[in-house]
ZALUM-860966 format. One line per field, with one value per atom (N, C-alpha, C): residue number from 1; residue in one letter; atom name; x, y, z. Coordinates in nm, 3 decimals, decimal comma. Layout:
! ZALUM-860966
n = [NUM | ...] $
res = [a | ...] $
atom = [CA | ...] $
c1 = [X | ...] $
c2 = [Y | ...] $
c3 = [Z | ...] $
//
This chain:
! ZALUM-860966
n = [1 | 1 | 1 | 2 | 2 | 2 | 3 | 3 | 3 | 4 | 4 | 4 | 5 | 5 | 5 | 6 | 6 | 6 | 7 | 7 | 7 | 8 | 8 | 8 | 9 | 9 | 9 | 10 | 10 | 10 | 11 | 11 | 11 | 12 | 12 | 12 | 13 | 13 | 13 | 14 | 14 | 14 | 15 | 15 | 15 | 16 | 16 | 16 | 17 | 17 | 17 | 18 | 18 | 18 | 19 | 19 | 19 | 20 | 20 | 20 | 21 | 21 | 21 | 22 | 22 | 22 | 23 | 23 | 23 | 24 | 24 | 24 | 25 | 25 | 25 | 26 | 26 | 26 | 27 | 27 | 27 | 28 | 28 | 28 | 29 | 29 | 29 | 30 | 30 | 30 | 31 | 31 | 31 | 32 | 32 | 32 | 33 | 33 | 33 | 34 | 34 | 34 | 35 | 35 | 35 | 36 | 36 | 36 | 37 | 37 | 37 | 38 | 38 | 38 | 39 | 39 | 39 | 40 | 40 | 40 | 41 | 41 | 41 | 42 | 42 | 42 | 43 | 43 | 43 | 44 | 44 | 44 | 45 | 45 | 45 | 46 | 46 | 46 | 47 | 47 | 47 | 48 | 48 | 48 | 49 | 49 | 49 | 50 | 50 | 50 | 51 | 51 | 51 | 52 | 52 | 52 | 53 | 53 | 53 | 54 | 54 | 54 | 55 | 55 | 55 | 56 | 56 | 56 | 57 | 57 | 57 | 58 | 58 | 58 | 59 | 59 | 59 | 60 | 60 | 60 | 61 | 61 | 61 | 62 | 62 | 62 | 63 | 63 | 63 | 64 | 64 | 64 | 65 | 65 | 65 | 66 | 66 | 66 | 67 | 67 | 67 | 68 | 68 | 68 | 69 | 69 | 69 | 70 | 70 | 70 | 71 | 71 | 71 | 72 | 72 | 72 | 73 | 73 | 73 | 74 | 74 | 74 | 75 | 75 | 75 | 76 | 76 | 76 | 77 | 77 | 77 | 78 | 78 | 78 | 79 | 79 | 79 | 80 | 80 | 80 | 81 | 81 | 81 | 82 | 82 | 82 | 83 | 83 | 83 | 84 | 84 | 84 | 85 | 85 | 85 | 86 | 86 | 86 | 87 | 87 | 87 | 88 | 88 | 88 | 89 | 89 | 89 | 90 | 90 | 90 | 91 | 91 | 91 | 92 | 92 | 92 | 93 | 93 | 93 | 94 | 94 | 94 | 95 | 95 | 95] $
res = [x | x | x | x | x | x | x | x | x | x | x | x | x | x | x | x | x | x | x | x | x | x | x | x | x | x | x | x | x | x | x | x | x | x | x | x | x | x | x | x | x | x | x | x | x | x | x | x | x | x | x | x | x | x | x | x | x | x | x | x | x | x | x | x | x | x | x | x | x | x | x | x | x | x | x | x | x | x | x | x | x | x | x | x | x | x | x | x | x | x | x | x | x | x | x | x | x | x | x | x | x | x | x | x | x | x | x | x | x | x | x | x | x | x | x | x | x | x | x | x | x | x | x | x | x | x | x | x | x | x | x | x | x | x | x | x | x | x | x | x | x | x | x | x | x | x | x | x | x | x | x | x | x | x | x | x | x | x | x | x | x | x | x | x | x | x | x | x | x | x | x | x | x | x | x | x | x | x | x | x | x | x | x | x | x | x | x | x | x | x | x | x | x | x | x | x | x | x | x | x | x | x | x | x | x | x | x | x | x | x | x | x | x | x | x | x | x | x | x | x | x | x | x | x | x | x | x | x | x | x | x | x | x | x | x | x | x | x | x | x | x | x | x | x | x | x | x | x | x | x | x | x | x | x | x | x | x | x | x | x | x | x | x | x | x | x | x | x | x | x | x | x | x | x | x | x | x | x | x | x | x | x | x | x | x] $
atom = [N | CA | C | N | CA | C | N | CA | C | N | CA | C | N | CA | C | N | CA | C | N | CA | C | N | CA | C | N | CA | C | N | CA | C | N | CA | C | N | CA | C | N | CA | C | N | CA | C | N | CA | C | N | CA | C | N | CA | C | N | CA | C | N | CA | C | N | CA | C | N | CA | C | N | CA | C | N | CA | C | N | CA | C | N | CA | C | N | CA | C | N | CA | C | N | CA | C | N | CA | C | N | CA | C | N | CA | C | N | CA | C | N | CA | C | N | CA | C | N | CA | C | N | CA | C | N | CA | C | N | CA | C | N | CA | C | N | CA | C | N | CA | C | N | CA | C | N | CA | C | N | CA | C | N | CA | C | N | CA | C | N | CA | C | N | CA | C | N | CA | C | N | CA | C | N | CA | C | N | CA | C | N | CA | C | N | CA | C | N | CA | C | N | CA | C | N | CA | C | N | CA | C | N | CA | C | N | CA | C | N | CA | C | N | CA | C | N | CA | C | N | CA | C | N | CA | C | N | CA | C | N | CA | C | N | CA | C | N | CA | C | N | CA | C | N | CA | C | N | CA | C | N | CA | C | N | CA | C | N | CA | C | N | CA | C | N | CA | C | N | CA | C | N | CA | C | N | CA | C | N | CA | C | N | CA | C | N | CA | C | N | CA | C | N | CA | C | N | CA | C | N | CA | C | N | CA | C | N | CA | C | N | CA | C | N | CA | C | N | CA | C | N | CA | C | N | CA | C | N | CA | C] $
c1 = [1,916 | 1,821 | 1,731 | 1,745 | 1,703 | 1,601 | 1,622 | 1,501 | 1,369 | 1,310 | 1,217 | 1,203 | 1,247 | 1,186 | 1,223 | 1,322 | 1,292 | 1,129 | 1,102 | 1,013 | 0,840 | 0,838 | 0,763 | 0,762 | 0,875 | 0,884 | 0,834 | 0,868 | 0,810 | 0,646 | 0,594 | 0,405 | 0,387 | 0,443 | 0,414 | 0,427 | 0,515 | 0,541 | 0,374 | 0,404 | 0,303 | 0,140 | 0,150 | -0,003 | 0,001 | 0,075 | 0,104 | 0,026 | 0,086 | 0,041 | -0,072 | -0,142 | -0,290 | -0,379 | -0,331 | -0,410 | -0,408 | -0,333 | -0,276 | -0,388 | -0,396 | -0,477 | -0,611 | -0,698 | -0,770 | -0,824 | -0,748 | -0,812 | -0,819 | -0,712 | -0,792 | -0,881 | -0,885 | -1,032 | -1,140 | -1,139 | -1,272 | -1,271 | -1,165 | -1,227 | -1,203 | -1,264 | -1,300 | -1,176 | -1,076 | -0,941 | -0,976 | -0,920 | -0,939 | -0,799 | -0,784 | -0,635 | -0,528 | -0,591 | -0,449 | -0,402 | -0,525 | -0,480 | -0,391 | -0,445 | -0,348 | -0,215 | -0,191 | -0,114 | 0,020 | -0,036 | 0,051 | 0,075 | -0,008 | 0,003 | 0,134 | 0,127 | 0,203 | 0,346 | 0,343 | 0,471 | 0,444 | 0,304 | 0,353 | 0,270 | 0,289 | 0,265 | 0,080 | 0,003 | -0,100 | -0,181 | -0,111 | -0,197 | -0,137 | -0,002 | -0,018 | -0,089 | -0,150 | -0,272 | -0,430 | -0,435 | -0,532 | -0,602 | -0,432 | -0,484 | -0,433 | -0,403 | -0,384 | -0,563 | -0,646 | -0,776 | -0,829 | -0,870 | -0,907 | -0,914 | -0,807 | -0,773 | -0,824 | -0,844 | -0,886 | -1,080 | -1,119 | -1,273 | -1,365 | -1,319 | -1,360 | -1,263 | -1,153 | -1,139 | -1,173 | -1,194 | -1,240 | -1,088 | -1,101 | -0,943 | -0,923 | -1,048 | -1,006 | -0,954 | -0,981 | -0,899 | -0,743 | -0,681 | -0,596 | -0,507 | -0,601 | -0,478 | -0,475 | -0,560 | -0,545 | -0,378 | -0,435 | -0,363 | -0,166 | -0,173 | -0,058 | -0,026 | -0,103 | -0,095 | -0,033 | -0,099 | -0,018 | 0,062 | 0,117 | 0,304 | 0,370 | 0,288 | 0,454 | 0,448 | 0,348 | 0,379 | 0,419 | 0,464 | 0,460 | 0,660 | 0,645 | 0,790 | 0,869 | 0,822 | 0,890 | 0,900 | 0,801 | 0,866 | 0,937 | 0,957 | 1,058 | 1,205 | 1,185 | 1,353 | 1,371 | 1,283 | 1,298 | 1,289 | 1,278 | 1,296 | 1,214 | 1,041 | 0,986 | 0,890 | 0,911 | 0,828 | 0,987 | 0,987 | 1,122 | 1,077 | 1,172 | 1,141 | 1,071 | 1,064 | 1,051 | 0,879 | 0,801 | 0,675 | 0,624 | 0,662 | 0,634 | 0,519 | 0,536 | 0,413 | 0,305 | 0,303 | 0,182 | 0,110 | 0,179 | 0,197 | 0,094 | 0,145 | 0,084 | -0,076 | -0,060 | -0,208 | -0,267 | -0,276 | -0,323 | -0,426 | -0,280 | -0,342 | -0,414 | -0,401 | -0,508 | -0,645 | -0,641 | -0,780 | -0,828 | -0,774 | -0,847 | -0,918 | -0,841 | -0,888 | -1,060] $
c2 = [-0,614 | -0,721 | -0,687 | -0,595 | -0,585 | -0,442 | -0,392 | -0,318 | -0,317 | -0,418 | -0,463 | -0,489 | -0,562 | -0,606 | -0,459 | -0,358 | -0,189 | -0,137 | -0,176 | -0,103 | -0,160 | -0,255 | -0,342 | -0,258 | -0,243 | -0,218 | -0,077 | 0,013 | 0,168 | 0,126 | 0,052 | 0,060 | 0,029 | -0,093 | -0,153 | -0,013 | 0,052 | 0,139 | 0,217 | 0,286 | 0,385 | 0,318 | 0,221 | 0,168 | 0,154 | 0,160 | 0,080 | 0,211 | 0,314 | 0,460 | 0,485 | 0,480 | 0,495 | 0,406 | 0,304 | 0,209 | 0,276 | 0,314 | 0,382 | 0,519 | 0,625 | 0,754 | 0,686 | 0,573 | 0,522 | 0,501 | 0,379 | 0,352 | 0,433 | 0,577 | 0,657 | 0,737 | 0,807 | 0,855 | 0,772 | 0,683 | 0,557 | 0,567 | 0,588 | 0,626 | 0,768 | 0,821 | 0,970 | 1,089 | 1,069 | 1,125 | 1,211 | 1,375 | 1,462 | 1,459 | 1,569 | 1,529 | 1,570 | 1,713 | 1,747 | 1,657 | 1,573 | 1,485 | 1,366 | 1,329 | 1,223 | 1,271 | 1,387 | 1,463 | 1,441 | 1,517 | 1,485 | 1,314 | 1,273 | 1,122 | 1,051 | 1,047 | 0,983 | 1,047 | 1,204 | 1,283 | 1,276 | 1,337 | 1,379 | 1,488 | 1,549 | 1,702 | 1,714 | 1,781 | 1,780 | 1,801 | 1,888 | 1,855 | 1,750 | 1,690 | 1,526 | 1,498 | 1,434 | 1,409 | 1,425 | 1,591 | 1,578 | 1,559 | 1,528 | 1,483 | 1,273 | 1,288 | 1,143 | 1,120 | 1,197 | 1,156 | 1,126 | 1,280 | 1,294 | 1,167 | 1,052 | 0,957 | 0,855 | 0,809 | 0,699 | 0,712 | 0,872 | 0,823 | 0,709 | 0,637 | 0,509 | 0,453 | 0,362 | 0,327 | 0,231 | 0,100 | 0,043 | 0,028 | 0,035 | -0,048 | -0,143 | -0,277 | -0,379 | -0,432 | -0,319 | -0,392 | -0,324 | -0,214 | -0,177 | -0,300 | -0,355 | -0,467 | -0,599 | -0,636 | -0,689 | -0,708 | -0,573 | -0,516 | -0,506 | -0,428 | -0,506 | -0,667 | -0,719 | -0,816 | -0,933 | -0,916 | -0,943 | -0,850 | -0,770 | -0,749 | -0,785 | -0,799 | -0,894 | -1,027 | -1,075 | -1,214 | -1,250 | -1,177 | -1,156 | -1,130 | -0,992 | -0,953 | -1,100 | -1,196 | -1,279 | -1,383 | -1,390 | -1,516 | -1,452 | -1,308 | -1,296 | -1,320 | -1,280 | -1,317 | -1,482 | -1,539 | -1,672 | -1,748 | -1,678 | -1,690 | -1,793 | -1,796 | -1,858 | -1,770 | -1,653 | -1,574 | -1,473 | -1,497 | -1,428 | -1,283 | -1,183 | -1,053 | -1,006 | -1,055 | -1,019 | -1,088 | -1,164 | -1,191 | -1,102 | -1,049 | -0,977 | -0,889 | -0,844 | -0,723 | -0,828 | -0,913 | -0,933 | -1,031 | -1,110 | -1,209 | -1,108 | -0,973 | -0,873 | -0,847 | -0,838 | -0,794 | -0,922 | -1,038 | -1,115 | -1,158 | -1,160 | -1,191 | -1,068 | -0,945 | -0,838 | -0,847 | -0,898 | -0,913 | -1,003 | -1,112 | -1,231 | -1,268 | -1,152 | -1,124 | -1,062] $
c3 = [-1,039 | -1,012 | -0,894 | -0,784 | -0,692 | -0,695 | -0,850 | -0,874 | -0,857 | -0,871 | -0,901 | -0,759 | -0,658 | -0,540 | -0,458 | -0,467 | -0,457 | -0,463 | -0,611 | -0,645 | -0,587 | -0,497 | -0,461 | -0,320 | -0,252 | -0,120 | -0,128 | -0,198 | -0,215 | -0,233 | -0,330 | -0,303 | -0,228 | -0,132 | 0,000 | 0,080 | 0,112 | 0,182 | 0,146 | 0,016 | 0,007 | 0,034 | 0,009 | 0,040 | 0,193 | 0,284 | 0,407 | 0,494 | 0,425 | 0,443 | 0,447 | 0,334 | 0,263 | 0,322 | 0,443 | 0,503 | 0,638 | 0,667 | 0,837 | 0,819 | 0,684 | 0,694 | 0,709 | 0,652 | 0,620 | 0,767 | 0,795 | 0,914 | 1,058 | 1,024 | 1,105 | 1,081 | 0,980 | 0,907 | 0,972 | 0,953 | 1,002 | 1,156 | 1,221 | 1,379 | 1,401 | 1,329 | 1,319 | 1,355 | 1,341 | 1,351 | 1,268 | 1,224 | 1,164 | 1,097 | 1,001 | 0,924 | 0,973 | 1,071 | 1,124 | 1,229 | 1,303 | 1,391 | 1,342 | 1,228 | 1,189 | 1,141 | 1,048 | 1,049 | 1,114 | 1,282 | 1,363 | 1,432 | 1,428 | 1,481 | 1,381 | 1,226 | 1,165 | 1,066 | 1,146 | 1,091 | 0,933 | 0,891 | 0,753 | 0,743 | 0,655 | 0,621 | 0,644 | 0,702 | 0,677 | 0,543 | 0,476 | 0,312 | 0,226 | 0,265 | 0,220 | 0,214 | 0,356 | 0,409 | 0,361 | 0,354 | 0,239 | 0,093 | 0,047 | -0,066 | -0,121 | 0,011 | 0,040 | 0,030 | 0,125 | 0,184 | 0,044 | -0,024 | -0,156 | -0,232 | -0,228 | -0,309 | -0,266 | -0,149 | -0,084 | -0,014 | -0,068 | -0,048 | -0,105 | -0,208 | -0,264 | -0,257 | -0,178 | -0,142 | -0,013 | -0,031 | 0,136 | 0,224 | 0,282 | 0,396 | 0,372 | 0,366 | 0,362 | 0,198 | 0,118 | -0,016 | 0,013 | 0,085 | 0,081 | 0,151 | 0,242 | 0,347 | 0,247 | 0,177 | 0,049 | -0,026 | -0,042 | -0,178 | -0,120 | 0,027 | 0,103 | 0,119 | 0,184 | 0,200 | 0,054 | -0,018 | -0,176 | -0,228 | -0,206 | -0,238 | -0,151 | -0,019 | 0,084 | 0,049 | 0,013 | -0,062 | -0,199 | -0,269 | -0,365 | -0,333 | -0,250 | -0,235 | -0,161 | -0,134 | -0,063 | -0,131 | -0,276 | -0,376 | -0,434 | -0,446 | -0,546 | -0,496 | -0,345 | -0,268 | -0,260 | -0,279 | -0,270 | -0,410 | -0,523 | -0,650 | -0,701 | -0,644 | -0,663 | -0,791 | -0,777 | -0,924 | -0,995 | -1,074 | -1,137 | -1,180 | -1,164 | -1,151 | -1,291 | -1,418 | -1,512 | -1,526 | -1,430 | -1,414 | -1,305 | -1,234 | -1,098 | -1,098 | -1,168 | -1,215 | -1,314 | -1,400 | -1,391 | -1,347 | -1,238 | -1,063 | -1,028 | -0,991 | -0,896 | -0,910 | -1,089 | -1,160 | -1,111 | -1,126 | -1,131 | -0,984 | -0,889 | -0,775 | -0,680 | -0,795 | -0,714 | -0,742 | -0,866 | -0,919 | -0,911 | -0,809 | -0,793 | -0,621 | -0,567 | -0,436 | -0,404] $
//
C-alpha cells in the first residue's frame, strides 16, 4: 500500500533536484560548481541541465509543490492510492 506514496516521494525527490540545478543555473553557477555544491556527479548534472533548458523553475516548484500535497492526502486518505496518478495529472495541468 505504501507503494504508491514511495513512488511519489522518489519524483518529489527527483524534481526537488531539477529545481535546486535550475535555480542555480539562473544565478549563473557553472556545472561543476553546482556539481560540487550539491554532491552529485558533474555529468549528472549535465545532462540533468540538457533536460531542464525548457523548463521554467517556477513550473518545477509547481509541480513539487503538488506532489507534497497530493503525498499528504494520500497519508490522510483523502485521495485513495488507486486515483493518485490521475489526482496528479489533473492538478498539474490545471496549475
Amino acid at each position: 500500500s505504501g507503494t504508491v506514496i514511495y513512488n511519489f516521494a522518489v519524483l518529489q525527490n527527483k524534481l526537488r533536484e531539477a529545481m535546486k540545478i535550475k535555480c542555480l543555473l539562473e544565478d549563473n553557477m557553472d556545472i561543476y560548481q553546482i556539481s560540487k555544491l550539491i554532491g552529485i556527479h558533474s555529468y549528472r548534472v549535465q545532462l540533468e541541465v540538457k533536460k531542464l533548458t525548457r523548463v521554467k523553475s517556477e513550473t518545477l516548484k509547481q509541480l513539487v509543490l503538488t506532489l507534497s500535497e497530493l503525498e499528504q492526502k494520500l497519508k490522510t486518505g483523502l485521495v485513495k492510492e488507486g486515483n493518485a496518478l490521475d489526482v496528479l495529472v489533473l492538478a498539474a495541468s490545471c496549475r
